[in-house]
C-alpha positions as CSV (number, residue, x, y, z in Angstrom):
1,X,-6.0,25.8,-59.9
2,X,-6.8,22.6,-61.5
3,X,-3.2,21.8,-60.2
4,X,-4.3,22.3,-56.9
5,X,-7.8,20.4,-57.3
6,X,-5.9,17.3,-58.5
7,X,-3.2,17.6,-56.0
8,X,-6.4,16.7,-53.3
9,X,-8.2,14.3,-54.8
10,X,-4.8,12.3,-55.2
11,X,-4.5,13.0,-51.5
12,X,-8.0,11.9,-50.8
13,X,-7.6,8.9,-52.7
14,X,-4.3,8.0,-51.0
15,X,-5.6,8.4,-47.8
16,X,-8.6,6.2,-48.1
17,X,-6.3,3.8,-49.6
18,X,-4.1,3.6,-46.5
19,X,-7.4,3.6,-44.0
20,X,-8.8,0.3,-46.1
21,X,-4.9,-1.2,-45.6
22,X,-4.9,-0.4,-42.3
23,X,-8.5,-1.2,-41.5
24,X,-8.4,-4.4,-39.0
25,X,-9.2,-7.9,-40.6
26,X,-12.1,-10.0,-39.0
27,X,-11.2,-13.4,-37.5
28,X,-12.1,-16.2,-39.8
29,X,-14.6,-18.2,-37.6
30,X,-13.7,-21.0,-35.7
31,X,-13.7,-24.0,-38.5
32,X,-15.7,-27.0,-36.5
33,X,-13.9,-30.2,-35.9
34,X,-14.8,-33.6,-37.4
35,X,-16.2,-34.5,-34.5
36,X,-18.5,-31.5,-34.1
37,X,-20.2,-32.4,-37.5
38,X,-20.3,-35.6,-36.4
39,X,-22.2,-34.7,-33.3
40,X,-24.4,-32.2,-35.5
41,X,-25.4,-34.9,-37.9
42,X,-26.7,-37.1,-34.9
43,X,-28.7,-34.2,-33.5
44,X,-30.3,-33.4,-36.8
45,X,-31.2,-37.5,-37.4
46,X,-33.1,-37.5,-33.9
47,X,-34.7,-33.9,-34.5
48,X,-36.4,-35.2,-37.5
49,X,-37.3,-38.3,-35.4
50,X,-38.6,-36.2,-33.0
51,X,-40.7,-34.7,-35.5
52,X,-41.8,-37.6,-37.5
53,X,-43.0,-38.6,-33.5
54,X,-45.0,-35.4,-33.1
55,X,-46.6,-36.2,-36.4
56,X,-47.6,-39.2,-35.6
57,X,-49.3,-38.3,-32.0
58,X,-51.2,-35.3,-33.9
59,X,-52.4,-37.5,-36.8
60,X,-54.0,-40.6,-33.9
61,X,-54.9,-37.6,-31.6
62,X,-57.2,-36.5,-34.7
63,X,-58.4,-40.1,-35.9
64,X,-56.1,-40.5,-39.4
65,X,-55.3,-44.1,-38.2
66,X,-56.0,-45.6,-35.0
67,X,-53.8,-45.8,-32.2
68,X,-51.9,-49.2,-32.8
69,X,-51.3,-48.1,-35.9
70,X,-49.7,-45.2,-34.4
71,X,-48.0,-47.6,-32.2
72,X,-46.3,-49.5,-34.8
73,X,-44.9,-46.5,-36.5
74,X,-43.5,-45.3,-33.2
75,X,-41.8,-48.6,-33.0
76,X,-40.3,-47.9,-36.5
77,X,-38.9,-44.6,-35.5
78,X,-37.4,-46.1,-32.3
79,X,-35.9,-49.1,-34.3
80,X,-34.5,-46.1,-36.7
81,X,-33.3,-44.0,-33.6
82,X,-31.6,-47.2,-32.3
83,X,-29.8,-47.8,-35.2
84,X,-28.3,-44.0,-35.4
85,X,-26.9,-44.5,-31.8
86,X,-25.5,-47.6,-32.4
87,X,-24.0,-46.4,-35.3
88,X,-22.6,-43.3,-33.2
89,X,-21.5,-44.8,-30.9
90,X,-18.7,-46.7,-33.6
91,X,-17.7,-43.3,-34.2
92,X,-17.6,-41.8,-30.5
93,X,-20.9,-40.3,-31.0
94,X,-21.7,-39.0,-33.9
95,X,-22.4,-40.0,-37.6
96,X,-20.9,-40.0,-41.1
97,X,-22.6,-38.3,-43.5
98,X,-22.7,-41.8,-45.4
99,X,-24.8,-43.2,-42.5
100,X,-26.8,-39.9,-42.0
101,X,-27.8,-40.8,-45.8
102,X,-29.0,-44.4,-44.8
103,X,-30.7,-42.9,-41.9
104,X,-32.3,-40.0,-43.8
105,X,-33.1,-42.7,-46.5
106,X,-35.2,-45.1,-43.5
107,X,-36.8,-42.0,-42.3
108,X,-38.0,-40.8,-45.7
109,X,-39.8,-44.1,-46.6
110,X,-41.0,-43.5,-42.5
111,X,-42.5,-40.1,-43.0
112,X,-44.2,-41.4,-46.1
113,X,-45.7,-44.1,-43.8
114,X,-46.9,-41.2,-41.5
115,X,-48.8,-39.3,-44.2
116,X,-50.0,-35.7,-44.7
């Protein structure tokens, strides 16, 4: 009997050792191309801009500084969103991480301009 017993559950074992050899592999994903980082680095740089833009309208729109204040700092986001795409464009449109640095660097001292 205990023969018998052990005789199946080297069976079982052996069989769900073949399923997991058998058992299809996943693809690896697609790994992105240097320019698709690139490309990804410029969208995030003018997503924050866009943000730091938002925050600006809601903090005249609620009387935090006046509006030519609000002005000027709009012009310093533009200056810093001119600067990415003239950098991009060196690169065929996108951005280095070494340049996303700078830019993140310009935009930090920017939001802390903004406020809140």
């Amino acid at each position: 009997m205990p023969r018998t017993i052990r005789a199946l559950a080297a069976c079982a074992l052996l069989s769900s050792l073949a399923a997991c050899a058998l058992a299809p592999q996943p693809e690896p994903a697609p790994r992105p191309s240097p320019q698709q980082i690139a490309d990804k680095r410029l969208r995030q740089v003018d997503g924050r801009i866009d943000n730091l833009s938002r925050r600006i309208d809601r903090r005249v729109s609620l009387g935090y500084y006046p509006p030519p204040q609000g002005g000027d700092l709009h012009h310093r986001l533009d200056v810093i969103r001119r600067e990415a795409h003239d950098m991009a464009a060196n690169h065929g449109g996108g951005l280095s991480a070494d340049e996303q640095r700078v830019l993140n660097e310009e935009l930090d001292g920017a939001a802390r301009a903004i406020g809140e």
